[in-house]
N, C-alpha and C positions, 0 to 999 in steps of 0.2 A: 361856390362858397369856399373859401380859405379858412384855415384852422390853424392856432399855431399862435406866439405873437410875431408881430412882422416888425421891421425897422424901426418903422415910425414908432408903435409904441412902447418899445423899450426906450428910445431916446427922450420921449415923452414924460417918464417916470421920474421921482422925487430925489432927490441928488442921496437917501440913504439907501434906496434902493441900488442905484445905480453904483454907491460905493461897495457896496455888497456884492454884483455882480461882476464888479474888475476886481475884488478880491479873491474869490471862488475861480476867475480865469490864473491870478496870478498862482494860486495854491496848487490847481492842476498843473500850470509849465514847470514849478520846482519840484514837483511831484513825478512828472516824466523825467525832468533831469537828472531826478537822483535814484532813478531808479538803478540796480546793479545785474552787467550785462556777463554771465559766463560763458565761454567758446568752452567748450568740451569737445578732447580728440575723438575724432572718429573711432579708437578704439573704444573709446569710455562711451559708447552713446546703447542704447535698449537691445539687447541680444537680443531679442524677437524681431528688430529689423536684422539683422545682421545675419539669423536664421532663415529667416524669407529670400532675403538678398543673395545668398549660397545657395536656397535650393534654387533660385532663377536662373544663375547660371552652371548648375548640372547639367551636364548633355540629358536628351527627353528619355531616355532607357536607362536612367540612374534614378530608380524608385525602391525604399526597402523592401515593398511586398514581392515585387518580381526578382531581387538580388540571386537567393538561394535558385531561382530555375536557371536563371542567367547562368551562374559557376558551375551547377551540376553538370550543363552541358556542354560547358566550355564556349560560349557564344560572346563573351567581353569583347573581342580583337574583330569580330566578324563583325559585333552590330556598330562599331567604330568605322569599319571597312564598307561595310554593306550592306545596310538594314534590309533588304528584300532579300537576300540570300538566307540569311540570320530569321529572318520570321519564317520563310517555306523550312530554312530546316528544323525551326521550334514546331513547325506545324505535323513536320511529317512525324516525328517524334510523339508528339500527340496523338496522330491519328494512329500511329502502331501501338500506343500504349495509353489507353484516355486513361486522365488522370485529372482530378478537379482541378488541383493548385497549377499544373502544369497548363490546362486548357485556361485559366483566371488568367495566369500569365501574360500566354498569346494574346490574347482579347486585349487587355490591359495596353501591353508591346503594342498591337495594331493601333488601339483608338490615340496613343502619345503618336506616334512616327506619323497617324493622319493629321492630329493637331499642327505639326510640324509644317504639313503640305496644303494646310486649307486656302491657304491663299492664292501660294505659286502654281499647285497643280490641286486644281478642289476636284476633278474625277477623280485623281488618284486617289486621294484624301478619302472620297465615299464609298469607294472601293475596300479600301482598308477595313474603315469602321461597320460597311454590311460583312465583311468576313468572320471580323471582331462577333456581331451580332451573330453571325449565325452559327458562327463555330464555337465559340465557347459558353453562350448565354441561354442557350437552348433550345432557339427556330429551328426544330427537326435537325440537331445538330449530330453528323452522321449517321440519321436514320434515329436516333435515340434523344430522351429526355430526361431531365433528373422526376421522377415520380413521388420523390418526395419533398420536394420543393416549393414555394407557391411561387405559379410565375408573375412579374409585373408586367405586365405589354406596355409598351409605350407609343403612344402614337402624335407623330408632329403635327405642325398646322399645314398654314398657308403657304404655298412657293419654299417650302423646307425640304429636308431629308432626316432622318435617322440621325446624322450631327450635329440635329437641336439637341438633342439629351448625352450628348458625349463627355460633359460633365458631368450630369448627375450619374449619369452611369457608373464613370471612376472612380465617383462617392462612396456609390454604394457597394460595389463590388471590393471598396478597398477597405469594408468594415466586415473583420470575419465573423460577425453575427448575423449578419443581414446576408452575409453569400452563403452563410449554413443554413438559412431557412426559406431563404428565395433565388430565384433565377431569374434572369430579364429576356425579353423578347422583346423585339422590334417590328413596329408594323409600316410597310412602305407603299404608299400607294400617290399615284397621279392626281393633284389637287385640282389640275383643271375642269376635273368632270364636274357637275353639280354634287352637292355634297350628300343628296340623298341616294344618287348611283352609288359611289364613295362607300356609301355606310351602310348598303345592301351590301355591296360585294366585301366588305369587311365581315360582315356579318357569318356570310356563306365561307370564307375562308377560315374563320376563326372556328367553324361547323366541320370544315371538311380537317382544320388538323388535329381537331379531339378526336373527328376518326381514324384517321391516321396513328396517332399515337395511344389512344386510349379506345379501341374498340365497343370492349366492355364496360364502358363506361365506370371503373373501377379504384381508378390514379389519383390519389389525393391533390396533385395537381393540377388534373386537369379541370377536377370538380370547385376549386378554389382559386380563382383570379381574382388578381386587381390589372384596374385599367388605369393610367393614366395619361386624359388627351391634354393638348394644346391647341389652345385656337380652334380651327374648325378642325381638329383630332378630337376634341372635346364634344363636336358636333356629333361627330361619325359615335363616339363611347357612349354619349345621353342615350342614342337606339338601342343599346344592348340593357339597359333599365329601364325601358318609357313603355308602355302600355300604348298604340296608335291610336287603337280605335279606328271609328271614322273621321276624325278631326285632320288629320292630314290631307284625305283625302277631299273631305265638304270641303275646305279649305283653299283646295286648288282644281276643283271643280265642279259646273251646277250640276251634271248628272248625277245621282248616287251612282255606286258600282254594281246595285242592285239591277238598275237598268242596262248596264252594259251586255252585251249578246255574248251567252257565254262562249260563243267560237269566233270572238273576239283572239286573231294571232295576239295580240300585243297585250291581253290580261293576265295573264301568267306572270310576265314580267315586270306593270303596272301594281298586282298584288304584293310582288316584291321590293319592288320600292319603297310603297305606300304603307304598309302595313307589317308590324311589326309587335313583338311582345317580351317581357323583359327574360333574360338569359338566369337561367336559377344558377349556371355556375360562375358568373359573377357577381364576387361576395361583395365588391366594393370597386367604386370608381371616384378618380381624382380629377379636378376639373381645374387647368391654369389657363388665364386668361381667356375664356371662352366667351362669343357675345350670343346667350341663350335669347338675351329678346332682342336678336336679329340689330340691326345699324340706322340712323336718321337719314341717314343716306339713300335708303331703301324706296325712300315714299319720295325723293326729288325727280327733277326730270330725269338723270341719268337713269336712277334706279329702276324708274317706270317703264322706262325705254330697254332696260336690259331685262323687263319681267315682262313684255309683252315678246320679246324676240324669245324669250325662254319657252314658251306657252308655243308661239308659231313656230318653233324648231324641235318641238317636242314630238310630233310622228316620226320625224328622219332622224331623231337621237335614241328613241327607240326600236326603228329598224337597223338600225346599228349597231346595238346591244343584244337582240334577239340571234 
């Protein structure tokens, strides 16, 4: 069924109609042609492009927040010459003298100069940005943390790195409110595993560096997280909030775990999987594009075929882990 009038029945109509509709066409062609067209010079055109347009072509270490570390230590001529030379010596300068704005700095220097190489050389590139991350944002960065900080962890998806959030990073760190009241952390981990391996062993790391850094459980920091995943990062952050139960585990098999013999090698690490309970020291979690009810994909033949090879490869992925 067609909608609309069509050919035939405008030709069809009463010759006042029709003289109505070649008037209304002629009004509109004298109305285009009189309309009046101004060239305006390229200087006279919106200073906000013209702002944009200069900072794109500033070399990538021409930012105002880094300027003052840049001149205090004289590194202008070097990060022109030689940005790897130029970042080890902003670093070692750091490390003899930690200094917030100086360690913002580097991070800052690392995650531009990796933007620069994502493409040509992307090792080097992640290379950069985990230095960035660990050295100046707080992942146990030289043994030490800010304690009075809240940190944001961030954690990527699918087939990523830590370079998903290399923007928001530079956002955030390049707002002096937001770097005096939080610190960032990255969390890097292998997406291939299944994503409940994944988000145990996230689990347990994110366990063992409040030990590490906050013993006594005491650090206003460490007591106060925000997480923000991506994708299946969002996967792995939902288990630091989610109460398990036994749903996870009725879920993906007929036995209870009641029944399982408890000198079972493989339950120890079956309960860590499986079972899980919410983290009281995170205060808040951010979820971007994350698929919480799982993909239609799941239930076709592919999906069934990779959920039955999941189930039959599942003693040798656990002896594997053990």
């Amino acid at each position: 069924m067609a909608f609309g009038p069509t050919v035939e029945s405008v030709a069809r109509r009463d010759p006042i109609t029709q003289g109505c509709l070649v008037s209304v066409a002629l009004f509109a062609l004298l109305s285009g042609c009189a309309t009046r067209v101004r060239v305006v010079p390229a200087d006279q055109t919106q200073p906000a492009l013209h702002a944009a347009a200069r900072s794109a072509s500033l070399p990538w270490w021409r930012d105002s927040l880094d300027q003052e570390i840049i001149r205090r230590h004289n590194l202008q001529a070097l990060l022109r010459r030689n940005p790897d030379r130029a970042l080890l010596e902003l670093h070692s300068v750091v490390s003899r003298h930690p200094d917030v704005a100086a360690a913002a700095a580097l991070a800052d220097l690392n995650c531009r100069y990796a933007g620069t190489l994502q493409r040509a050389q992307p090792e080097k590139a992640l290379g950069l940005y985990l230095n960035a991350a660990e050295s100046a944002y707080g992942w146990i960065a030289n043994g030490q943390v800010l304690p009075d900080r809240i940190p944001i962890i961030m954690v990527h998806g699918l087939r990523a790195t830590p370079l998903t959030w290399q923007q928001l990073t530079n956002e955030l760190m390049g707002n002096p409110e937001i770097r005096r009241r939080y610190q960032i952390w990255h969390y890097l981990y292998p997406t291939g595993l299944p994503f409940l391996t994944s988000a145990a062993n996230f689990r347990d790391d994110l366990e063992e560096v409040r030990r590490l850094l906050d013993p006594d459980g005491r650090d206003f920091a460490t007591q106060n997280m925000v997480v923000i995943g991506h994708s299946m990062g969002g996967l792995l952050t939902r288990t630091l909030v989610t109460d398990s139960g036994d749903a996870l585990w009725n879920s993906t098999f007929a036995v209870p775990i009641s029944e399982i013999p408890p000198d079972m090698e493989q339950l120890p690490q079956l309960r860590r999987v499986f079972y899980f309970t919410p983290k009281s020291y995170v205060k808040r979690v951010i979820f971007v594009a994350v698929p919480h009810r799982g993909t239609t994909s799941a239930d076709g033949p592919f999906g069934r075929f990779v959920g039955h090879a999941c189930i039959f490869l599942m003693p040798l992925t656990l002896s594997l882990l053990v």
